[in-house]
DOTI-816770 format. One record per atom (N, C-alpha, C): x, y, z; residue in three letters; residue number from 1. Coordinates in Angstrom, 3 decimals. Each point is the difference from the previous one (the first is absolute). Layout:
% residues N
+----------+----------+----------+--------+-----+
!        x !        y !        z ! residu ! num !
+----------+----------+----------+--------+-----+
!        X !        Y !        Z !    ala ! NUM !
...
+----------+----------+----------+--------+-----+
This chain:
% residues 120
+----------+----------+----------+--------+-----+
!        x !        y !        z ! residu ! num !
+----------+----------+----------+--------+-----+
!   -4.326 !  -12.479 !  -11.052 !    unk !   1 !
!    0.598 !    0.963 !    0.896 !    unk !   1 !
!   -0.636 !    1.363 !   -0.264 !    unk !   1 !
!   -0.243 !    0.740 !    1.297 !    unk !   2 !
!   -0.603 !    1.131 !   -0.421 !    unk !   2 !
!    1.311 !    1.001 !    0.356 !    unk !   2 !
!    0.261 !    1.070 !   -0.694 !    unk !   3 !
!    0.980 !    0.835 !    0.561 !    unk !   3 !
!   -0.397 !    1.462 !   -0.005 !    unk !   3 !
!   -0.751 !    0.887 !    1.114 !    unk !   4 !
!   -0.272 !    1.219 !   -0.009 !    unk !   4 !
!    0.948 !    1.254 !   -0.755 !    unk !   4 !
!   -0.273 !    0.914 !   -0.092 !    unk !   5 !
!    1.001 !    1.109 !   -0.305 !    unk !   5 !
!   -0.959 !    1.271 !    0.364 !    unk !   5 !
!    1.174 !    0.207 !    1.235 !    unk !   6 !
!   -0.764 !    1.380 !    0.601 !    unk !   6 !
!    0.691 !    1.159 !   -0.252 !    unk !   6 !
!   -1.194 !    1.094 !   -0.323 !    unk !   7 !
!    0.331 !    0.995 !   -0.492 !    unk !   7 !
!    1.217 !    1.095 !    1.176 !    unk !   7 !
!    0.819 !    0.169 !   -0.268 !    unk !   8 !
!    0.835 !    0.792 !    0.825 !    unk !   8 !
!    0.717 !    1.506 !   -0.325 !    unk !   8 !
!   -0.008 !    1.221 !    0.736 !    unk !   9 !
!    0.282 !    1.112 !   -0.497 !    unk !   9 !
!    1.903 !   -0.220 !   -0.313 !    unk !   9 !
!    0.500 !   -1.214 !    0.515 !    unk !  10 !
!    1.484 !   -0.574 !   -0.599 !    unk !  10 !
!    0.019 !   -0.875 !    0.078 !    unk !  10 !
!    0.063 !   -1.129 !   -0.762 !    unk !  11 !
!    0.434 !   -1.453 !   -0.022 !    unk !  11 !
!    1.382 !   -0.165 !    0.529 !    unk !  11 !
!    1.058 !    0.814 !    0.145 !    unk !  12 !
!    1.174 !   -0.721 !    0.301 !    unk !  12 !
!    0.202 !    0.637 !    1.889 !    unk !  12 !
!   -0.876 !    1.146 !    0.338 !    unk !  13 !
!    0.063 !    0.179 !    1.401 !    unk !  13 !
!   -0.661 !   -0.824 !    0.357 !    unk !  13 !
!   -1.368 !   -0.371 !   -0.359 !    unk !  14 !
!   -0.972 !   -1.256 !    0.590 !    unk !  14 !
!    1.429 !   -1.517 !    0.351 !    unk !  14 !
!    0.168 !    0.013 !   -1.644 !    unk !  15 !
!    0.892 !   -1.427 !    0.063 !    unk !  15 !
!    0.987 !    0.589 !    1.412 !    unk !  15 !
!    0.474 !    0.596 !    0.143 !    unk !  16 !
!    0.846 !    0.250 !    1.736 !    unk !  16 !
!   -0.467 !   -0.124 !    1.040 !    unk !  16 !
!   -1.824 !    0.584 !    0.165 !    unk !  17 !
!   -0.950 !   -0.132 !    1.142 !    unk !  17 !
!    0.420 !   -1.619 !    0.246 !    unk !  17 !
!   -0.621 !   -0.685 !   -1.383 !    unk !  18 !
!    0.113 !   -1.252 !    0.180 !    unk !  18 !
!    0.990 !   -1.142 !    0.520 !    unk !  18 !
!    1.014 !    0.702 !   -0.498 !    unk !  19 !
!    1.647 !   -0.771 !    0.385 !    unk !  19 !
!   -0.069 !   -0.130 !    1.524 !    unk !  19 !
!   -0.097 !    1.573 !    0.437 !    unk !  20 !
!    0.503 !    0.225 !    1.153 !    unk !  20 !
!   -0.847 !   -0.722 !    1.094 !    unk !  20 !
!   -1.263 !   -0.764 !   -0.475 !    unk !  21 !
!   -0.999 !   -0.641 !    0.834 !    unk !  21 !
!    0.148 !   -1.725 !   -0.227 !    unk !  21 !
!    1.541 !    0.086 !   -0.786 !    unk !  22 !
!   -0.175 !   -1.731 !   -0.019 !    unk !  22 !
!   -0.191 !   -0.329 !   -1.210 !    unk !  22 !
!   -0.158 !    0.568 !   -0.724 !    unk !  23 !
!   -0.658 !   -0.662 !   -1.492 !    unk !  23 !
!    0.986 !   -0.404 !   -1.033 !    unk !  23 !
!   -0.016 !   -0.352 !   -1.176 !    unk !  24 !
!    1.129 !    0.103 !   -0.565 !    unk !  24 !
!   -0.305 !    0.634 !   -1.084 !    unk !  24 !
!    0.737 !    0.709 !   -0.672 !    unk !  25 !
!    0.120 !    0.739 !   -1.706 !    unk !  25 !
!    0.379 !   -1.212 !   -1.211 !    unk !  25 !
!   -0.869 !   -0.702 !   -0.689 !    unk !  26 !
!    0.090 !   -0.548 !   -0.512 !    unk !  26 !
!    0.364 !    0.736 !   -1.316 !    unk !  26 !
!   -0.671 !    0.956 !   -0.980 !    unk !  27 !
!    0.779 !    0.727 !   -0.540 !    unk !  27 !
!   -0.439 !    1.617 !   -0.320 !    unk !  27 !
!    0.897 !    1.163 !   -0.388 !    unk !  28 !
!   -0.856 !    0.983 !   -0.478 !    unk !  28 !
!    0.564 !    0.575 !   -1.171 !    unk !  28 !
!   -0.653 !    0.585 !   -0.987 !    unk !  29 !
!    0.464 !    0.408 !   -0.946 !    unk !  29 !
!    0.804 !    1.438 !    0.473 !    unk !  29 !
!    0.982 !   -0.189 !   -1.199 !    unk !  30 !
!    0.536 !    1.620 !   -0.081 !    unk !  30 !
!   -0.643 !    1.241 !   -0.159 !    unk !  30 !
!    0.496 !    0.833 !    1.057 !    unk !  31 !
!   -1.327 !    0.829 !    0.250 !    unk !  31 !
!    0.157 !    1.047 !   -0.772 !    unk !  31 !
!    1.373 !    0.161 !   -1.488 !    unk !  32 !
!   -0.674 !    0.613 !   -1.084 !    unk !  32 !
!   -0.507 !   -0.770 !   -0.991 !    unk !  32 !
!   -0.584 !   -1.429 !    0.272 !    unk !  33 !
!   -0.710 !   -0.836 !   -1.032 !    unk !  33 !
!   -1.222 !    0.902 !   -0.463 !    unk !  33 !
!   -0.816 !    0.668 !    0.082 !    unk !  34 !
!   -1.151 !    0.735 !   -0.103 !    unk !  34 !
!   -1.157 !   -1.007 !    0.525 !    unk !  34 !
!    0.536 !   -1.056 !    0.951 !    unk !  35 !
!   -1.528 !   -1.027 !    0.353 !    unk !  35 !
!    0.782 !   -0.486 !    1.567 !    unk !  35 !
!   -0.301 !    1.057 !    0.916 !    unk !  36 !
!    0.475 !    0.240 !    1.107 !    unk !  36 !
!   -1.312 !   -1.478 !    1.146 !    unk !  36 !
!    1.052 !   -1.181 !    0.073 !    unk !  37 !
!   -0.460 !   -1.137 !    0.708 !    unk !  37 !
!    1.207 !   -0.540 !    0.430 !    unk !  37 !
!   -0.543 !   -0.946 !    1.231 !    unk !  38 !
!    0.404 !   -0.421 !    1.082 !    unk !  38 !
!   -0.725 !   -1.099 !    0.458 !    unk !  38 !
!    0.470 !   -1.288 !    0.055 !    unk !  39 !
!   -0.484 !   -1.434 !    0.931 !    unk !  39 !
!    0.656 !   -0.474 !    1.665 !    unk !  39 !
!   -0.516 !   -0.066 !    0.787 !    unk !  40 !
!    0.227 !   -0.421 !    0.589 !    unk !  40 !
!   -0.324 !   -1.277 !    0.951 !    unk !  40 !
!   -0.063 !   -0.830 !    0.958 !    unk !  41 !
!    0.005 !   -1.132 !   -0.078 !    unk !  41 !
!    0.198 !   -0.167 !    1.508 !    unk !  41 !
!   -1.086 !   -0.862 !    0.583 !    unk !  42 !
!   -0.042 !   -0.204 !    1.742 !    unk !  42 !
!   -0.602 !   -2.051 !    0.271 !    unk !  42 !
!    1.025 !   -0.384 !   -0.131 !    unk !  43 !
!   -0.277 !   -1.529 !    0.316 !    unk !  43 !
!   -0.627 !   -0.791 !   -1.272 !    unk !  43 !
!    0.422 !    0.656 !   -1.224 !    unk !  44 !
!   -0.950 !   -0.233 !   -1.459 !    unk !  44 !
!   -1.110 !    0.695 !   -0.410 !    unk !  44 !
!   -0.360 !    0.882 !    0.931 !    unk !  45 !
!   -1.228 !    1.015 !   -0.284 !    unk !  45 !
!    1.328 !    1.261 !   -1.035 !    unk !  45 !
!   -0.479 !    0.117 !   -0.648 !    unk !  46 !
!    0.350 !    1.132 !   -0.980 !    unk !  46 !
!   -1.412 !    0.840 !   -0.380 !    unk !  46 !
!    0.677 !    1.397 !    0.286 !    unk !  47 !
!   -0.704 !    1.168 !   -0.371 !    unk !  47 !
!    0.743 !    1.082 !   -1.265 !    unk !  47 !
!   -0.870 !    0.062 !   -0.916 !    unk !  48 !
!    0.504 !    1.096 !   -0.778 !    unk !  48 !
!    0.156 !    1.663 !    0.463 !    unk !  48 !
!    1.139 !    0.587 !    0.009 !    unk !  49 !
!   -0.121 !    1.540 !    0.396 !    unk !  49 !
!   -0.182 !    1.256 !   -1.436 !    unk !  49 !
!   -1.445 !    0.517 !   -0.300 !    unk !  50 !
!    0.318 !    0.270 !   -1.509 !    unk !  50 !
!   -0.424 !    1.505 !    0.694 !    unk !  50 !
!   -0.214 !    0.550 !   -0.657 !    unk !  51 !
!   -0.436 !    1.949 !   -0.037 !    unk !  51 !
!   -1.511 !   -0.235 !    0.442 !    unk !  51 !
!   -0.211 !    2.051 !    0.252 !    unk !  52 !
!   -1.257 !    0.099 !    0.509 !    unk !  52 !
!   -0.222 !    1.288 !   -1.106 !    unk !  52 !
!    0.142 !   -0.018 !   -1.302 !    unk !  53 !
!   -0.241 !    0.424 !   -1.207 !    unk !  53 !
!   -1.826 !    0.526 !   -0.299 !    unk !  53 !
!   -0.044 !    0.566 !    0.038 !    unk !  54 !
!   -1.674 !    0.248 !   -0.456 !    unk !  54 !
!   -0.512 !   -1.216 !   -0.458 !    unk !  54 !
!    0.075 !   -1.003 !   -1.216 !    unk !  55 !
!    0.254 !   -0.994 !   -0.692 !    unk !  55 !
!   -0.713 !   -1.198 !    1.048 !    unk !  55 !
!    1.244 !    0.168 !    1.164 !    unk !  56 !
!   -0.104 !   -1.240 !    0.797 !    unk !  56 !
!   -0.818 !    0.385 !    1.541 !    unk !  56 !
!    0.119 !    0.989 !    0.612 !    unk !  57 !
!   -0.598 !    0.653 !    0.728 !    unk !  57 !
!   -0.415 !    1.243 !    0.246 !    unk !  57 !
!   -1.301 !    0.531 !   -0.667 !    unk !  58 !
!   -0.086 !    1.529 !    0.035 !    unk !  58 !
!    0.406 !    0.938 !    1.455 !    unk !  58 !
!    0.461 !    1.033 !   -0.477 !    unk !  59 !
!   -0.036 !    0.848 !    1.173 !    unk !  59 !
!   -1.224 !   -0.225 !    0.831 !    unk !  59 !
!   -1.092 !    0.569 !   -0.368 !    unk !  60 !
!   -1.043 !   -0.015 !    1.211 !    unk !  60 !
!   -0.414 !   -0.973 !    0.692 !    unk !  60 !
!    1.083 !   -1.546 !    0.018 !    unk !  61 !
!   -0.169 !   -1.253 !    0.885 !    unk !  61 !
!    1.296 !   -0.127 !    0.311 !    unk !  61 !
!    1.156 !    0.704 !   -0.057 !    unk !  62 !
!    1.441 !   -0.131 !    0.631 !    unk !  62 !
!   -0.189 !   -0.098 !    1.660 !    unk !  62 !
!   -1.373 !    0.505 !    0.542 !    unk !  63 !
!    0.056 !    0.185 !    1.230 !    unk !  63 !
!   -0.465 !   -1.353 !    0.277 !    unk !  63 !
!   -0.693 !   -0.703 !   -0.484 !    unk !  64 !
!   -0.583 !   -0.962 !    0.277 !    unk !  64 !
!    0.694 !   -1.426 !   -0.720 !    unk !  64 !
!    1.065 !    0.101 !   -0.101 !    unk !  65 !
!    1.348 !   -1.180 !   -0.441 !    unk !  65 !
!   -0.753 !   -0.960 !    0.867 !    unk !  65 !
!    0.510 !   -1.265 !   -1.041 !    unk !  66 !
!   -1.010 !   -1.429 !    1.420 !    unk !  66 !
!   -1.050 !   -0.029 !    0.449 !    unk !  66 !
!   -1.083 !    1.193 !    0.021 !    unk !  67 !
!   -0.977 !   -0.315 !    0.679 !    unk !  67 !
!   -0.785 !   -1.002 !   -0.643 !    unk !  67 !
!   -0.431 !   -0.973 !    1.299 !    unk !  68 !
!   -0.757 !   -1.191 !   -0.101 !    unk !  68 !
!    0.568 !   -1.221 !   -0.322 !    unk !  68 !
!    1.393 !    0.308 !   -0.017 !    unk !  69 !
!    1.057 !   -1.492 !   -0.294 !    unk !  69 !
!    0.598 !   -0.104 !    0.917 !    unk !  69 !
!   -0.130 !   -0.996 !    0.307 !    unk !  70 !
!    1.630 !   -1.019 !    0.555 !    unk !  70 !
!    0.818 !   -1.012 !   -0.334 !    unk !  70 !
!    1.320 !    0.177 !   -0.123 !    unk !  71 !
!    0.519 !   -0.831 !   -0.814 !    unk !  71 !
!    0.776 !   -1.276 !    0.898 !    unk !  71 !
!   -0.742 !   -1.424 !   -0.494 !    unk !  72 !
!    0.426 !   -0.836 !    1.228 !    unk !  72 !
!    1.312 !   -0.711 !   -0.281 !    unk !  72 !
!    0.959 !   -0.303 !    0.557 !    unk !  73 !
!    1.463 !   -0.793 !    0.216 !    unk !  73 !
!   -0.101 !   -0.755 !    0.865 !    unk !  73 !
!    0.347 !   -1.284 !   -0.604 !    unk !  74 !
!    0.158 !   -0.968 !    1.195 !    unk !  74 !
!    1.752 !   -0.239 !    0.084 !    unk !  74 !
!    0.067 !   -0.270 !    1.255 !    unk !  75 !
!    1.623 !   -0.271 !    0.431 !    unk !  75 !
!   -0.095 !   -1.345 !    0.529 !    unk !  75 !
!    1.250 !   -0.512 !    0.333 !    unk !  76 !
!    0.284 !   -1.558 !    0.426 !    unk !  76 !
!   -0.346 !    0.758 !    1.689 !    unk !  76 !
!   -0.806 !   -1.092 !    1.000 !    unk !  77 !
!   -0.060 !    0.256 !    1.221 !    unk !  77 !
!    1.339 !    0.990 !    0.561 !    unk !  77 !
!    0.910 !   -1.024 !   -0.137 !    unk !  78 !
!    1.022 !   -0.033 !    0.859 !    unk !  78 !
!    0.636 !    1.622 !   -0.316 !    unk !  78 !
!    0.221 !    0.617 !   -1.492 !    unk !  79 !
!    0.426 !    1.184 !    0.084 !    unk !  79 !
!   -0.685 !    1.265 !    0.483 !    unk !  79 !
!   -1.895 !   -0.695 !    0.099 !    unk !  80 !
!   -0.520 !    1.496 !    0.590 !    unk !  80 !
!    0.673 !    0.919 !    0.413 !    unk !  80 !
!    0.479 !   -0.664 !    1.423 !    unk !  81 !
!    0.302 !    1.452 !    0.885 !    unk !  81 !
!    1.489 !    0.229 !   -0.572 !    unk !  81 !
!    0.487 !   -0.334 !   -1.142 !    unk !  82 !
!    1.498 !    1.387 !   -0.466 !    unk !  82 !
!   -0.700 !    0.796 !   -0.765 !    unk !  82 !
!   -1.049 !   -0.787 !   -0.517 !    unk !  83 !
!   -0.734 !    1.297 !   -1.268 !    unk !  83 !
!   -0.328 !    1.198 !    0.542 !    unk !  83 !
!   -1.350 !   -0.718 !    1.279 !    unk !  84 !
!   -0.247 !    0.985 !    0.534 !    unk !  84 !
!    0.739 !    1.296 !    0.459 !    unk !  84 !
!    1.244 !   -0.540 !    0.349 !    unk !  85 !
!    1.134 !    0.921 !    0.691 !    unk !  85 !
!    0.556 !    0.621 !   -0.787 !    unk !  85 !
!    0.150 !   -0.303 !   -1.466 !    unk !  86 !
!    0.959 !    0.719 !   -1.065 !    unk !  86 !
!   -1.533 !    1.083 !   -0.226 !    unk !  86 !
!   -0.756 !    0.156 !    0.387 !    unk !  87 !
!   -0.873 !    0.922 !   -0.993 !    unk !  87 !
!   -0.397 !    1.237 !    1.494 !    unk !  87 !
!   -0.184 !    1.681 !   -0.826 !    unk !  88 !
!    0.051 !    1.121 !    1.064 !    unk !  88 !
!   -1.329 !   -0.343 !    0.109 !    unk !  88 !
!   -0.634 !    0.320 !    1.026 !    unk !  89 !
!   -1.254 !    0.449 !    0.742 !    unk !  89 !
!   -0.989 !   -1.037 !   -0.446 !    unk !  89 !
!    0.298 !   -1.474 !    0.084 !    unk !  90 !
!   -1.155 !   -1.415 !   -0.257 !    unk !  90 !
!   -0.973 !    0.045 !    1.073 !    unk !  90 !
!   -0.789 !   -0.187 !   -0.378 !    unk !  91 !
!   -1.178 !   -0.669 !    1.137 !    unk !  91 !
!    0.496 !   -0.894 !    0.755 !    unk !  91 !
!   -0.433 !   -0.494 !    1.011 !    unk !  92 !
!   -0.145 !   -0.790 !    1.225 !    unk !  92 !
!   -0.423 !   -1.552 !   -0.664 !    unk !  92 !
!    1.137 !   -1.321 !   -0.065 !    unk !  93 !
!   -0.018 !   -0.805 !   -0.171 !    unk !  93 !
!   -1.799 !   -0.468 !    0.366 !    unk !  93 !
!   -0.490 !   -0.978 !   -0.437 !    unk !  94 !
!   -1.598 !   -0.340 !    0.215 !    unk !  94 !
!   -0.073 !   -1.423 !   -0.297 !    unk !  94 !
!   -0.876 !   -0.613 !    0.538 !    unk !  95 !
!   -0.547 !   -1.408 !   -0.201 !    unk !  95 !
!   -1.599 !    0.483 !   -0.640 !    unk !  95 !
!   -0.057 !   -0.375 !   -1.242 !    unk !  96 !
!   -1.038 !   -0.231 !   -0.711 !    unk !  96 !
!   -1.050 !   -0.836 !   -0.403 !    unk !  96 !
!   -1.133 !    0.140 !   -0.149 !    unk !  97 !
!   -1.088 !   -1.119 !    0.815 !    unk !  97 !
!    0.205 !   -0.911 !   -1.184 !    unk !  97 !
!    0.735 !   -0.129 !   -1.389 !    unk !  98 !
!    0.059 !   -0.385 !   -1.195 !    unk !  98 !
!    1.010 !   -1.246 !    0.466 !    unk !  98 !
!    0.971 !    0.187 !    0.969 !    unk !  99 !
!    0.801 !   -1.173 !    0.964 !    unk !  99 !
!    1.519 !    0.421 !   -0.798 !    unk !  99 !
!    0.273 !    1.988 !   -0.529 !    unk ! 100 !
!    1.098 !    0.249 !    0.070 !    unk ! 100 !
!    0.333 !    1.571 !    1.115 !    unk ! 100 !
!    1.643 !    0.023 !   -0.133 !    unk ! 101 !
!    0.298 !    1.040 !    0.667 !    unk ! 101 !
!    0.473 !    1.085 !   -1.003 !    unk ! 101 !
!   -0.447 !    1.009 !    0.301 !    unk ! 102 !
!    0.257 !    0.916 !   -0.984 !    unk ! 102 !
!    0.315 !    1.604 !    0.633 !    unk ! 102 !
!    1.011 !    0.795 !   -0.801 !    unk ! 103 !
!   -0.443 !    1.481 !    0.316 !    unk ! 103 !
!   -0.183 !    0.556 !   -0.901 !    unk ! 103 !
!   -0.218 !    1.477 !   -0.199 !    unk ! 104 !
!   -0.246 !    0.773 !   -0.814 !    unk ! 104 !
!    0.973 !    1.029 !   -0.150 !    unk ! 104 !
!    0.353 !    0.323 !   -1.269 !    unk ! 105 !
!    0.778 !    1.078 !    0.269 !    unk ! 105 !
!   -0.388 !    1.231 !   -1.665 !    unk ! 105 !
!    0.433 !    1.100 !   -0.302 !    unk ! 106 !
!   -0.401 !    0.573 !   -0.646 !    unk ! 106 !
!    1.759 !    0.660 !   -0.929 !    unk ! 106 !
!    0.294 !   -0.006 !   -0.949 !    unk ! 107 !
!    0.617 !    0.259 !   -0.734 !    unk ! 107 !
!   -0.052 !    0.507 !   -1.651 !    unk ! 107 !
!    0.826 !    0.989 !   -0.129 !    unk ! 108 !
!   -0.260 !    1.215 !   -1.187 !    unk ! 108 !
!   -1.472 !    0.125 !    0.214 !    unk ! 108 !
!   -1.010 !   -0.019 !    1.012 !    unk ! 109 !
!   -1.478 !    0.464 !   -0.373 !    unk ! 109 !
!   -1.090 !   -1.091 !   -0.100 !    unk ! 109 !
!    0.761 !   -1.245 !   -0.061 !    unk ! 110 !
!   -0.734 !   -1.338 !    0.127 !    unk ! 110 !
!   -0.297 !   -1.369 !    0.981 !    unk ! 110 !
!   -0.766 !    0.022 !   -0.047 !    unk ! 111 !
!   -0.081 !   -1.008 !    1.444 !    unk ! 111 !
!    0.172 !   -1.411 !   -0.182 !    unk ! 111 !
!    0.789 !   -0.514 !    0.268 !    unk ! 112 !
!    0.292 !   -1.619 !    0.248 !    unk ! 112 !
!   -0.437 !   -0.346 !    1.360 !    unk ! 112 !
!   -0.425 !   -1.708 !   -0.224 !    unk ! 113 !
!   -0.063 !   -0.560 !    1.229 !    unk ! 113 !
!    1.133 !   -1.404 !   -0.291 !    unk ! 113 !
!    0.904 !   -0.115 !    0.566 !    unk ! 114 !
!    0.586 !   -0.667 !    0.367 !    unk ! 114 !
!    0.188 !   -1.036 !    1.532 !    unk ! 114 !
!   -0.422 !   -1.256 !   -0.911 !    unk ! 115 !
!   -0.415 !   -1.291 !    0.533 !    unk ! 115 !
!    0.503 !   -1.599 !   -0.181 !    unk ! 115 !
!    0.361 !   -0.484 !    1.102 !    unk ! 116 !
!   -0.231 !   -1.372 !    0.026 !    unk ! 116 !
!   -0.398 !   -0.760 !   -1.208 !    unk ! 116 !
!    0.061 !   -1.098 !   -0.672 !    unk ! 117 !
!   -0.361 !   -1.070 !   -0.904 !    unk ! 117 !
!   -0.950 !   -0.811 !    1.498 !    unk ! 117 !
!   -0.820 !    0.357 !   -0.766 !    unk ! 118 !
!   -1.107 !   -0.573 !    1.132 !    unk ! 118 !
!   -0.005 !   -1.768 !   -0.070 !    unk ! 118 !
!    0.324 !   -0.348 !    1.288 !    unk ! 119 !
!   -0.066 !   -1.655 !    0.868 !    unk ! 119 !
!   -0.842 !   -0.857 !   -1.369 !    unk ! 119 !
!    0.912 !   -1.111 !   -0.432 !    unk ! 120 !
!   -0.888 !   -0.388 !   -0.555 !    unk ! 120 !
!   -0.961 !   -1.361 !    0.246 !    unk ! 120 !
+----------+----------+----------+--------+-----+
């Protein structure tokens, strides 16, 4: 299993971006633990929500969060279109030449594509 952890200027507002788009809060630490994280969780895809700390992301690339990633989720066919619908401002559902449907959407700064379990 691979499990990302993206750097965020709050792990527990991100973890809300996330809620509020469908996802679930699997868990977050107490946010006077001094190790300010957050998991959350979309059809078994889990993402870590950790800081954007010098450490983990310098200032002079805060602007450039994600660039050159996308982070892929696959969903069961049939729930696509609630996902799609639970999340603000998604891309335009798509048929993909790969033989899935997918959209895109962008959250805390990061881009997912969310897709189909491609026909097998």
């Amino acid at each position: 299993m691979l499990t990302p952890i993206l750097a965020t200027p709050d792990p527990y507002r991100a973890a809300d971006e996330f809620v509020a788009s469908g996802w679930t809060l699997v868990f977050a630490t107490p946010p006077d633990s001094g190790d300010p994280l957050a998991a959350v969780e979309l059809h078994g895809a889990q993402v870590l929500l950790g800081v954007d700390t010098e450490q983990f992301l310098p200032a002079a690339a805060r602007d450039h969060r994600g660039a050159g990633v996308q982070l892929y989720v696959e969903v069961p066919a049939e729930q696509l279109g609630a996902v799609h619908a639970a999340h603000e401002a998604p891309g335009p559902v798509v048929d993909r030449a790969w033989g899935v449907r997918a959209f895109t959407v962008t959250i805390a700064g990061y881009s997912f594509m969310v897709a189909t379990r491609p026909e097998p």
